[in-house]
C-alpha positions in Angstrom: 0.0 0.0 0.0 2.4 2.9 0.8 4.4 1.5 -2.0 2.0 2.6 -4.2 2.0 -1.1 -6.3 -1.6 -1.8 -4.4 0.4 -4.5 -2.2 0.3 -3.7 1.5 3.8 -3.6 2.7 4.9 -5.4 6.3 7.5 -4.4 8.4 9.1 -5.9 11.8 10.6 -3.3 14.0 12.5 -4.6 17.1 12.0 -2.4 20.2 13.3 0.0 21.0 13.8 1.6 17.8 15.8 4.7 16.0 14.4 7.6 13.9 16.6 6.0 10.7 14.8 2.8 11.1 11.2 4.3 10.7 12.3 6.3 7.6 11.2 4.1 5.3 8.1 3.4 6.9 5.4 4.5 4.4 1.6 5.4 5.3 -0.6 2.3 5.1 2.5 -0.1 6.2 1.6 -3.1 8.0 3.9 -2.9 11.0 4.2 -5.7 13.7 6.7 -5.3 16.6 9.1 -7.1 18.9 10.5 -6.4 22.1 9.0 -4.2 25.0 5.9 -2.0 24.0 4.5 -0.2 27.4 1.1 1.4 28.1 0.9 5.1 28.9 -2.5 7.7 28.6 -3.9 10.7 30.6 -3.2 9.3 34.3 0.5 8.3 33.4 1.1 12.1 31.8 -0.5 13.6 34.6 1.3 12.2 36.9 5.0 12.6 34.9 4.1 15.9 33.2 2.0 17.8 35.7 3.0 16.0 38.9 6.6 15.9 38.7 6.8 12.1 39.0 9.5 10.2 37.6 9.6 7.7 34.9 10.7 4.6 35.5 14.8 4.1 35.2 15.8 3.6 31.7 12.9 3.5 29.8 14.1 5.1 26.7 16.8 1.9 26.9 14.2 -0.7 27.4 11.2 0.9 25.2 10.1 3.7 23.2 6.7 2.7 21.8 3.7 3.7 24.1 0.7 2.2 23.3 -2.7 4.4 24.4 -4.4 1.0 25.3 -6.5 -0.6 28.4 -5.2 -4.0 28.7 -8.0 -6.8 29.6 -5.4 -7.8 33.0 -6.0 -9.8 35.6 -3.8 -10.3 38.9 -3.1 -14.1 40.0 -3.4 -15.4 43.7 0.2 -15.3 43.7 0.2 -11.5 43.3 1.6 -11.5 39.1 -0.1 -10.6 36.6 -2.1 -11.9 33.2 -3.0 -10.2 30.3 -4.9 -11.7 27.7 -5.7 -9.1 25.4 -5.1 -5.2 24.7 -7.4 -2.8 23.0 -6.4 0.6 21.3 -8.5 3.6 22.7 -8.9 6.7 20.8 -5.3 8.9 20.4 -6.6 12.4 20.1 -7.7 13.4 23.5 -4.1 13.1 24.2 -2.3 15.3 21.8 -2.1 17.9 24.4 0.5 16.1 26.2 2.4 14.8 23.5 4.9 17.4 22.4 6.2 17.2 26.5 5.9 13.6 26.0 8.3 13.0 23.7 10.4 15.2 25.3 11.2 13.3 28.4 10.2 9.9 27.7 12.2 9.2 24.3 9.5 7.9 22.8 9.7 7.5 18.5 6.1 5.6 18.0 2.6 6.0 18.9 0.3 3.4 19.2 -3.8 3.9 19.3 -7.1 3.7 17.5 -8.3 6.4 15.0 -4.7 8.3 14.4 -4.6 12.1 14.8 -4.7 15.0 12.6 -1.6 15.9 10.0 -1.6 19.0 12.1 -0.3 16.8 14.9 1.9 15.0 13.2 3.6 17.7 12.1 3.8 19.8 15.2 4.5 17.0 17.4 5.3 13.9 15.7 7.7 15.3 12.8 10.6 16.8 15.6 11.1 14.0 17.3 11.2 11.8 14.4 8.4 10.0 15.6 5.6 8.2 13.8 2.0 6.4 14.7 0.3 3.2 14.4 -3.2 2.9 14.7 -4.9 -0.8 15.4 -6.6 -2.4 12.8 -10.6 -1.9 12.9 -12.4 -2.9 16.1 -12.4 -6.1 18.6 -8.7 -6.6 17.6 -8.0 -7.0 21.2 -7.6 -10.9 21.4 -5.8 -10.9 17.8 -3.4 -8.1 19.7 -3.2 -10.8 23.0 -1.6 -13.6 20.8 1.8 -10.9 20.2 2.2 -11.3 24.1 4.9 -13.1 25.9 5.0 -11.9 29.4 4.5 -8.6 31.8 8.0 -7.3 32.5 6.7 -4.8 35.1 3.8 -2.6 36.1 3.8 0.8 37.4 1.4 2.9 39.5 -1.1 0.0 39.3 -2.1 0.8 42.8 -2.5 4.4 42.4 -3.8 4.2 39.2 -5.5 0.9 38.6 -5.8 -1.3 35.6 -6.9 0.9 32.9 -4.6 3.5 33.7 -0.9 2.2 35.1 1.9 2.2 33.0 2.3 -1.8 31.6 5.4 -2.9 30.1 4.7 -5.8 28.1 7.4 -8.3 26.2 5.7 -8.9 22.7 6.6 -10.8 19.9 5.4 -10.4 16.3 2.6 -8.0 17.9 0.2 -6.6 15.9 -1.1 -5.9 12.9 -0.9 -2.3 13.1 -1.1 0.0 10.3 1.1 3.3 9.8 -1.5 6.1 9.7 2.0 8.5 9.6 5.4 8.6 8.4 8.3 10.8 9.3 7.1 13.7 6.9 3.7 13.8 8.8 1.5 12.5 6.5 -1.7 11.2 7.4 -2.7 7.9 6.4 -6.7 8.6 6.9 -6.8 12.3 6.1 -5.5 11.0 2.5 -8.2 8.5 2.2 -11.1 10.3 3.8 -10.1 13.5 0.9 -10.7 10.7 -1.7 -14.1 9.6 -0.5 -15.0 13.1 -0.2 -14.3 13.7 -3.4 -17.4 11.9 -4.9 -19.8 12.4 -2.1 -21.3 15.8 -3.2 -22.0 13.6 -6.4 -23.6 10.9 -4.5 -26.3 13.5 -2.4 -26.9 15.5 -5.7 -30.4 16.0 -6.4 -31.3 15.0 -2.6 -33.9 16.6 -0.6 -33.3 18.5 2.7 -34.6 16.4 5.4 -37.7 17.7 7.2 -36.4 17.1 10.3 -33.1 17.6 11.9 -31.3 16.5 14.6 -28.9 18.6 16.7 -25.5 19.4 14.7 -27.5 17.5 11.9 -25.8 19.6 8.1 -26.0 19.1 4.5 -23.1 21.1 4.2 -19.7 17.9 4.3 -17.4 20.3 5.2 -19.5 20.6 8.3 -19.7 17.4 9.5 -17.5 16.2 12.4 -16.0 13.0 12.3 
C-alpha cells in the first residue's frame, strides 16, 4: 500500500527503535513489533508531566513505543499478573500532552485507534522523528493478545489501577498495526477520507433536505464532524 504497487507492505521493528529505522516506513504499512511495548495515557502524563513524577529508570533503553491501550489484565493469587488481550483507545484526546511527551520519555512511535490529525503530526510527531500506528478496525484485542509473551513490570497500578498504570509488556510479532503517519507527517486517513469526499457531493446531488433535523445535523460535508 504505501508502496503505491496496491500490495500492503509489512515491516518488523524490534523495540526499541531509532528515527533512521522508521524512515522508510510508508503510510498504510503493516507494522508488527518485537521487544518491549508499554502502556501510557492521561493518568500516566498527569502524573509525569504535571505531577513531577519520575519515569521509571531507563525507559528510553528498554522501550520507546507507548501504546494508548487498556489491557483486559487480571492479577493471579500469587500476586503477578495476566493479560490476555489489549485494546487501542482513541489517540486524540491526548495530543495535548504529546509534544512534552516525547520530550522526556524518548519515545519515536505512537500506538492507538483512529490516528490524529496531520496537524499533529507535524507539530508534534515530525521533531522528534516519531511516527503512529493505529490498530486495525475494532475487537482486535484478542488478535493483539496472541503478540504477548509476558509482563516485565507494572507501574502505579495501585495508584492508578488497571486501565490507567503504565504496563510494560514483552511482545513478539505484535500486531497488525497500520502506519497512519510517516516521518514527513502525512496522514494515512486524512488522505483517504479527501478521496471519498471527493465523490460524495455527487452521491447527495439531487437529494432533498430532510424535514427534520437532529442537533449538529448539516447538508453542508465540510461541516460534518467525524
Amino acid at each position: 500500500m504505501g508502496t503505491g504497487s496496491g500490495k500492503l507492505k509489512k515491516v518488523s521493528l524490534n523495540v526499541p527503535v531509532t528515527t533512521e529505522q522508521l524512515k522508510d516506513i510508508e503510510i498504510g504499512d503493516i507494522v508488527y513489533l518485537n521487544g518491549v511495548v508499554y502502556t501510557a495515557r492521561e493518568g500516566v502524563y498527569k502524573r509525569v508531566l504535571e505531577g513531577g513524577e519520575s519515569l521509571p529508570e531507563g525507559l528510553a533503553e528498554i522501550s520507546n513505543a507507548n501504546f494508548h491501550c487498556s489491557p483486559a489484565a487480571a492479577r493471579r493469587e500469587d500476586g503477578h499478573f495476566d493479560i490476555g488481550a489489549m485494546t487501542g483507545t482513541a489517540s486524540f484526546r491526548f495530543s495535548k500532552w504529546l509534544d512534552q511527551w516525547f520530550d522526556v520519555s524518548g519515545a519515536k512511535i505512537i500506538i492507538g485507534k483512529g490516528g490524529m490529525t496531520s496537524e499533529d503530526y507535524r507539530n508534534f510527531f515530525v521533531p522528534h522523528g516519531a511516527i503512529y500506528l493505529t490498530t486495525v478496525g475494532y475487537g482486535t484485542g484478542a488478535l493483539l493478545g496472541r503478540g504477548i509473551r509476558g509482563i516485565r513490570d507494572v507501574h502505579w497500578f495501585d495508584e492508578l489501577g488497571i486501565a490507567q498504570a503504565m504496563w510494560m509488556v514483552e511482545v513478539e510479532n505484535f500486531g497488525p498495526f497500520i502506519a497512519d503517519s510517516d516521518l514527513a507527517g502525512n496522514s494515512l486517513f486524512e488522505r483517504e477520507t479527501a478521496k471519498v469526499n471527493k465523490g460524495l457531493a455527487k452521491l447527495y446531488e439531487g437529494t432533498r433536505a430532510p424535514a427534520l433535523h437532529r442537533f449538529g445535523e448539516t447538508n453542508d460535508r465540510n461541516d460534518e464532524m467525524i
